[in-house]
C-alpha positions as CSV (number, residue, x, y, z in Angstrom):
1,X,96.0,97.4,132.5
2,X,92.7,99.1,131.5
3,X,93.8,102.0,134.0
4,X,97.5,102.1,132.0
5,X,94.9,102.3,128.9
6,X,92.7,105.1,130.2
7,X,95.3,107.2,130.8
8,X,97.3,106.8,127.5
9,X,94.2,107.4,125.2
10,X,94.2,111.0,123.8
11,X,91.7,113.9,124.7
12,X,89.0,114.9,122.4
13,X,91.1,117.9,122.3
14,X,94.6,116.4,121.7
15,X,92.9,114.6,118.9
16,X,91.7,117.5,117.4
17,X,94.7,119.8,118.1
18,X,96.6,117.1,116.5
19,X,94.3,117.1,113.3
20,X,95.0,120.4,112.5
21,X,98.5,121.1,113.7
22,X,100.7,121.8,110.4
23,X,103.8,119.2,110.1
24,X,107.2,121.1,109.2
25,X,108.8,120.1,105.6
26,X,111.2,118.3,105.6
27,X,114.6,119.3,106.3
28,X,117.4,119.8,103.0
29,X,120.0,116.8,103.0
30,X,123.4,117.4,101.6
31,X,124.8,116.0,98.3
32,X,127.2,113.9,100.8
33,X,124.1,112.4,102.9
34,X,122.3,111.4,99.9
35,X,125.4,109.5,98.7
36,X,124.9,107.9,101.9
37,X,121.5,106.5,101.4
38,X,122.4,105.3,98.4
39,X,125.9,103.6,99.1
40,X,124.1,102.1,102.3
41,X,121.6,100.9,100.0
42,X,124.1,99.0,97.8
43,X,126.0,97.7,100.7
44,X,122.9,96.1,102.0
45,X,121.7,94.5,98.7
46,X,125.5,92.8,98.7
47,X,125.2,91.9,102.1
48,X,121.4,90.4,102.6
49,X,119.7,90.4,99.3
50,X,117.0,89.0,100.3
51,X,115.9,91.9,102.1
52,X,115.5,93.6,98.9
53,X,112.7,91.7,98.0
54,X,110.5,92.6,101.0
55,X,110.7,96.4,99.8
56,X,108.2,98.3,97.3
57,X,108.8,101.7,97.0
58,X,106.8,104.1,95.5
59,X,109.7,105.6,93.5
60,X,113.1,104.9,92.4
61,X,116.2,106.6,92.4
62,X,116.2,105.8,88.6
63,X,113.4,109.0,88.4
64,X,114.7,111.2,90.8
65,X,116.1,113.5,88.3
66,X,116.7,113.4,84.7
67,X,120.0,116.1,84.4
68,X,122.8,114.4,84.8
69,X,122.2,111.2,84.2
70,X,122.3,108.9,86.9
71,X,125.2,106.9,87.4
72,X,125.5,103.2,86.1
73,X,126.2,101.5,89.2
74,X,122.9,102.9,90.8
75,X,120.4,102.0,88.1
76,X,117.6,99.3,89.0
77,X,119.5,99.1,92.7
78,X,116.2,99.2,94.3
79,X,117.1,102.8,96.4
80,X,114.0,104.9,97.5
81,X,113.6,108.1,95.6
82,X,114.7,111.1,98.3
83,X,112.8,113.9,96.5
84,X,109.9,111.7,97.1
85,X,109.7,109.0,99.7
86,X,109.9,110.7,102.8
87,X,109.4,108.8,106.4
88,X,106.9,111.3,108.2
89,X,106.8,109.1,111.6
90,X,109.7,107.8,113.5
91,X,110.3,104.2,112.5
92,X,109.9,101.6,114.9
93,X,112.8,99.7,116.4
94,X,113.4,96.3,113.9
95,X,115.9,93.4,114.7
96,X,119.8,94.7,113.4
97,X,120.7,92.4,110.6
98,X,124.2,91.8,112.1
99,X,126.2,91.7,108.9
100,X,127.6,95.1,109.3
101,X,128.3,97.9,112.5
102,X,126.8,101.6,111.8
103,X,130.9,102.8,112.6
104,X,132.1,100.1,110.0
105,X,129.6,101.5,107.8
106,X,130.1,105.0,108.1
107,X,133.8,104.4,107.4
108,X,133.1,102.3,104.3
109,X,131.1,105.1,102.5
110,X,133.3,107.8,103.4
111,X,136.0,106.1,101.9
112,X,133.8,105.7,99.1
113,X,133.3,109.5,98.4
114,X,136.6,110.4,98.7
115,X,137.9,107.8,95.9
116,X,134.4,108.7,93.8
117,X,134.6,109.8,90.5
118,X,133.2,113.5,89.4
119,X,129.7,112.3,87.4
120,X,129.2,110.7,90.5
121,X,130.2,113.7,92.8
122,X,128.1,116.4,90.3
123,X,124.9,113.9,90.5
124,X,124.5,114.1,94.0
125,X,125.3,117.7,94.0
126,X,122.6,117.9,91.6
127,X,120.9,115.6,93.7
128,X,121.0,118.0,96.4
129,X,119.5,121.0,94.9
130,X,116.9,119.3,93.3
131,X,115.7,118.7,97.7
132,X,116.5,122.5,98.1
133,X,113.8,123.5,96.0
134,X,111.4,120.7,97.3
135,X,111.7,122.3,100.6
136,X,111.0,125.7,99.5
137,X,108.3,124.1,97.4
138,X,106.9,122.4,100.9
139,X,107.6,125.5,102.8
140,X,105.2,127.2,100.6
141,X,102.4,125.1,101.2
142,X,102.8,124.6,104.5
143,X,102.7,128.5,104.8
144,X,99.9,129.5,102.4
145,X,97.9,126.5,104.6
146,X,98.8,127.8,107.9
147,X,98.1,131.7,107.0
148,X,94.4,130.0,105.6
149,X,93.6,127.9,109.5
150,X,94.7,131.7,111.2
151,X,92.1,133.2,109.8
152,X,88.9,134.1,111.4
153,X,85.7,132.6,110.3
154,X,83.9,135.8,109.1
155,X,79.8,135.5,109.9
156,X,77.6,137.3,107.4
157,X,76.3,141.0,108.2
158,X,73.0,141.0,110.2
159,X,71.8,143.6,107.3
160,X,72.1,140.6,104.8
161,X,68.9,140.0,103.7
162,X,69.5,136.4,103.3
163,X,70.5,135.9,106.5
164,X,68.0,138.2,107.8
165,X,65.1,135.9,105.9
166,X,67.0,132.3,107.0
167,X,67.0,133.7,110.7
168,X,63.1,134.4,110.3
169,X,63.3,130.7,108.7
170,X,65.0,129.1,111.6
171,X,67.8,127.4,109.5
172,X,70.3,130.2,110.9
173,X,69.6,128.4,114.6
174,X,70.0,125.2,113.4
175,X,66.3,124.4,114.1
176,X,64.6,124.3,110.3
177,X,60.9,125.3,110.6
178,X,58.3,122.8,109.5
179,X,55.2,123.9,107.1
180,X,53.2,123.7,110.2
181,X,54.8,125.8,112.0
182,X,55.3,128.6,109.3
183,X,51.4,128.2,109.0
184,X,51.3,129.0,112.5
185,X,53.1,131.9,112.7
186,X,51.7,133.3,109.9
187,X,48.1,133.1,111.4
188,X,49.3,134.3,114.7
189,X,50.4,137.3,112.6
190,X,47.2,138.0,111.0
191,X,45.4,137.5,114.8
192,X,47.6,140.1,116.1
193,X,46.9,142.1,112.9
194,X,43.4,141.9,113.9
195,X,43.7,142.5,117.2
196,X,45.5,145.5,116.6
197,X,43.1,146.8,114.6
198,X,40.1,146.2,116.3
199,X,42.2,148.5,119.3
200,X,42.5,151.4,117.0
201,X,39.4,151.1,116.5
202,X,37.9,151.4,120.1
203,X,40.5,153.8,121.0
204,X,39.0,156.3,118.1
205,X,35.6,155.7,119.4
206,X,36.5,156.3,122.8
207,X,38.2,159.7,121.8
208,X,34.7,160.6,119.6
209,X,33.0,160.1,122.8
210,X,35.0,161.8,124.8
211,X,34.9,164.7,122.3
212,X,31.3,164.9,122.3
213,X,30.6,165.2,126.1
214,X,33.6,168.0,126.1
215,X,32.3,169.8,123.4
216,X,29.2,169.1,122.6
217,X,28.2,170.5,119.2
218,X,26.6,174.2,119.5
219,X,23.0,174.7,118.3
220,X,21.9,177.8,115.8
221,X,19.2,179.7,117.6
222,X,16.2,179.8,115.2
223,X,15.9,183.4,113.4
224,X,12.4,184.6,114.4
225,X,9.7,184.6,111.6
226,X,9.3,187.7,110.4
């Protein structure tokens, strides 16, 4: 069992690859499947009303849209919004209620929109483009956030001063300096200052001496007293 366990738990990797993979929108549905969720809706409220208790929603059908108006036989039915409440995960498996076969069903509603009136007919249609444009809306984002994770990370220009004085800082590698150690370098820096100087120094010497014994300087015979 903790094998079974071990092998099922995700990667590092996965997990991260997962966090940052872009979900797809959500495909268009048709004026005629929306009619669909909301005649399966009022079948099951006839057939097991208490079930309708056990659902909140976020939102209704009742503020999907406000052009045309939505028919009277859907008002305060209790049907999810489309536009709005969307199932992002695959729903898990739940125990079939038994009043009703997914055939029976299918056959119940399409006889349904056949015999439906045109205010119902011209809501869904509206119904239906009102999704159209939240997909294009969703495609948008999804695009304008995909183009943003495909773009390099840009590091600043070595001839950035800032950079160039938070490098000589230490924050650039992570490892932020300490008074201390600022105070250290600093005299180091003034050591080598000296020591350089105190080089020059005997080098110039040595080169006077040197000089000297090569050319030494040239005495002025004495004019003779006249």
């Amino acid at each position: 069992e903790c094998l079974s366990e071990a092998v099922n738990t995700p990667s590092k990797d996965e997990v991260e690859s997962k966090q940052n993979e872009v979900p797809d929108a959500k495909k268009t549905r048709s004026s005629y499947s929306l009619f669909f969720q909301a005649e399966r809706q009022l079948i099951m409220n006839d057939l097991c009303p208490e079930l309708r208790s056990l659902v909140n929603y976020e939102s209704y059908l009742d503020d999907a849209i406000t052009h045309p108006e939505l028919p009277a036989r859907y008002r305060n039915a209790g049907i999810a919004n489309p536009l709005i409440v969307m199932r992002k995960e695959r729903r898990k498996h739940r125990k079939v209620h038994g009043k009703i076969g997914f055939i029976q069903l299918c056959h119940m509603i399409a006889d349904r929109w056949k015999t439906s009136d045109s205010e119902t007919k011209s809501y869904f249609k509206s119904l239906a483009m009102a999704d159209l444009l939240r997909f294009k809306k969703e495609e948008d984002s999804i695009s304008r956030k995909a183009n943003i994770n495909s773009q390099p990370h840009v590091h600043p220009s070595i001839s950035d001063t800032n950079f160039v004085n938070r490098t000589h800082n230490g924050e650039i590698a992570g490892v932020r300096k300490t008074p201390s150690d600022m105070l250290a370098e600093l005299h180091q820096g003034k050591e080598t200052n000296r020591a350089t100087s105190k080089y020059h120094q005997y080098e110039t010497s040595k080169y006077h001496q040197y000089e000297s014994a090569v050319h030494p300087p040239q005495v002025m015979p004495e004019e003779s007293v006249k």
